[in-house]
N, C-alpha and C positions, 0 to 999 in steps of 0.2 A: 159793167155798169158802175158808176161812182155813185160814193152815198154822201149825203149831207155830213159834214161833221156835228157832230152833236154832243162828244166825250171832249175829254181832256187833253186829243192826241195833240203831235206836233209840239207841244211846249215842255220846258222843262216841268217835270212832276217832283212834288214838292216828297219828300224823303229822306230818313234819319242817314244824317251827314258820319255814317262812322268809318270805323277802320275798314271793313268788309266791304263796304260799299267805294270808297275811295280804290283797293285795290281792285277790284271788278271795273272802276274804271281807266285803271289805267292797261291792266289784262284786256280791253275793247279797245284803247287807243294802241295796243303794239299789232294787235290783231288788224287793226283798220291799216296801218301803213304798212305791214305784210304781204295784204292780199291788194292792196294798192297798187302794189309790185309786179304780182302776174298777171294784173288787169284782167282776172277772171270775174263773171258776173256772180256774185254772191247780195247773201242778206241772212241779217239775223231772225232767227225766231226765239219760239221758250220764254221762259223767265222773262229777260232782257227787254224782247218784243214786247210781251205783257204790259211793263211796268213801264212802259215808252208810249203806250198807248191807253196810259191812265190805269192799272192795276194796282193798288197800293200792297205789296206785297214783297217780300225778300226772297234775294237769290242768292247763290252762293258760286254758278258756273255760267258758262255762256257755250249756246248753244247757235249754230250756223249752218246753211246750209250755201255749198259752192254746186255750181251748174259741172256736171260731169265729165261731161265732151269736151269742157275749157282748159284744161290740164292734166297734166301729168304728175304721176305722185314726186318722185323727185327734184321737180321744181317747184313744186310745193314746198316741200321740207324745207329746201333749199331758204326758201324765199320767210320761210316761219323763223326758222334758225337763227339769220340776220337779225330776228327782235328777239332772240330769247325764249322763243317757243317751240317747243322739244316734246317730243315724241315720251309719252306714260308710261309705256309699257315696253317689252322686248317683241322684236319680229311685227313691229307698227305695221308696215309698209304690208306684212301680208293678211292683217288683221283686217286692215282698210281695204284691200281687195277685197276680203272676202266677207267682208260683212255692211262695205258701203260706209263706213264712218271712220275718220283718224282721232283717235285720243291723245290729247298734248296738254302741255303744261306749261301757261310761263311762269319759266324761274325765278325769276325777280318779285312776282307777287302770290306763288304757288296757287294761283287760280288753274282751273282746270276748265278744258274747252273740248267741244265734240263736233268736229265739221265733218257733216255729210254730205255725200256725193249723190247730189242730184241728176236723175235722168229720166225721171215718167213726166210727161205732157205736163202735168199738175204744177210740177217743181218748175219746170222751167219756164211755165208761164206766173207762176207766182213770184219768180226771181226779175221776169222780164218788167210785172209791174208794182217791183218793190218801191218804198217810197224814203226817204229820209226824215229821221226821226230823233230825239233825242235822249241817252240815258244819261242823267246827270251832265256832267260837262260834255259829253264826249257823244257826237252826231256822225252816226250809220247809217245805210241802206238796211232798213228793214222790212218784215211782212207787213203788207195790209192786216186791218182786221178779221175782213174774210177769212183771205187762206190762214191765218192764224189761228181759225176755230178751226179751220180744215183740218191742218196738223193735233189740234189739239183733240180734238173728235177721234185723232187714226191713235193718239197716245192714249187715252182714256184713262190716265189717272189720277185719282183723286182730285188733285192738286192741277191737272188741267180741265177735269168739269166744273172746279170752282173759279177759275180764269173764265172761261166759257159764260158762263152764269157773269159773272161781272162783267165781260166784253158785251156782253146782248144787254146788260144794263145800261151802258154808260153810250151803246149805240143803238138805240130801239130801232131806228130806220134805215139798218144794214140788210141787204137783199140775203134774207136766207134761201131764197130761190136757189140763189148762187151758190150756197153754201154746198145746201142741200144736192147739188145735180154735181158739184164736187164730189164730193163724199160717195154719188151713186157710181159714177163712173169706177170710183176709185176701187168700191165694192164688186162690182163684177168683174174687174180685170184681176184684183186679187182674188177672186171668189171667195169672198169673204161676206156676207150677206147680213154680219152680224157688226159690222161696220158702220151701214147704214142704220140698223134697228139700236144701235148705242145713240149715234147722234139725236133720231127720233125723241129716244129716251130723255135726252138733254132736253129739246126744245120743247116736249110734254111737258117736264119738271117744274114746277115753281119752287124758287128758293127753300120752300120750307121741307118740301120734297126729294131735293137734294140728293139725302142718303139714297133712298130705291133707284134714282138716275146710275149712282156708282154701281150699286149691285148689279143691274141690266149695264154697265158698262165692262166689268172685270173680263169677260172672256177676250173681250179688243185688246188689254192690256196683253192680256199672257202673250196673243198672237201678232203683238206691233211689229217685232224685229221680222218676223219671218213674214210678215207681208208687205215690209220695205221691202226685205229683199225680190221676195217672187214679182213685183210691180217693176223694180228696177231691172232685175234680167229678162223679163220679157220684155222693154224698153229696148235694150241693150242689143237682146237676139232679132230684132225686128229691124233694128237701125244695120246690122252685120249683114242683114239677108238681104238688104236695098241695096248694099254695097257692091255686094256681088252682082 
């Protein structure tokens, strides 16, 4: 379902023109002609997504997700490399295996970037209907608002219940139906049942409430990475068993 616009998406959002924010976009414009290259179906989320869709707020990295099934890690590299964007750490390639996410770095502006490999239903239908958006100069394929609370509900940290909080502000007549039956799905395939009772927590909370939303959210944070992962390899073992 679409929602009326009613925030500040889709246009440039007005923000303090500094150093950090010039290199963050030029770290998005080498990452845009990169992934350009493998014609893999990606979009941004995080931060980026945030502030692209009206959040006045500062980032410092840029956060992505690439649909799974669409490549392979060494044409990936391959294809980041050509702009500049280089692998963080040692043994990348088996980090990214096995934890679903590549850490890299372009050189030229020491920004730091985390593309995750999408592959549960969620991802790939959030990827399918990303939208173009703009952060400062430079126009991506980003999340919708929706799945953007969606990821931001599975991170549950601080700093994404206070995104959350200002997303539902700036779009009062976003179908949290949608959100919500996200998020439930998401919860019983991770069996994770405190997934959904965080989000809950969010859309209970009035601004002024805030704090107790985090505290009923912390246990989501500790368990985000391990129920990206258990969501993905059951994605993964299910697509392998069809195969055969």
């Amino acid at each position: 379902m679409r929602y009326e616009l009613v925030g500040p998406a889709f246009r440039d959002v007005p923000a303090v023109r500094g150093r950090d924010r010039t290199l963050i976009e030029d770290a998005l414009a080498a990452l845009c002609a990169a992934l350009s290259e493998t014609r893999a179906p990606w979009m941004v989320i995080g931060g980026i997504a945030a502030i692209a869709h009206g959040v006045q707020r500062m980032t410092t990295d840029i956060d992505v997700v690439i649909r799974g099934d669409s490549i392979q890690l060494p044409a990936l590299l391959s294809a980041l490399g050509r702009h500049e964007i280089e692998p963080r750490m040692s043994q990348a390639e088996a980090f990214a295996a096995e934890n679903l996410v590549l850490l890299v770095r372009h050189s030229a502006t020491q920004v730091d970037l985390d593309l995750s490999f999408g592959w549960t239903a969620f991802e790939c239908d959030a990827i399918a209907s990303r939208v173009n958006a703009r952060y400062g100069a430079i126009s991506a394929p980003m999340t919708r608002v929706e799945e953007l609370i969606v990821f931001k509900a599975i991170a549950a940290r601080p700093r994404d219940v206070d995104d959350i909080q200002t997303l539902l502000t700036l779009y009062p007549r976003i179908d949290l139906s949608e959100v919500r039956q996200r998020v439930t799905v998401l919860a019983v395939l991770a069996e994770a049942p405190e997934l959904l009772a965080g989000l809950d927590a969010i859309l209970r909370a009035p601004r002024a409430s805030r704090r107790s939303a985090k505290v009923a959210l912390s246990p989501i944070q500790k368990q985000h990475r391990t129920t990206k992962k258990k969501l993905s390899k059951k994605h993964t073992s299910v697509k392998a068993r069809k195969k055969r």
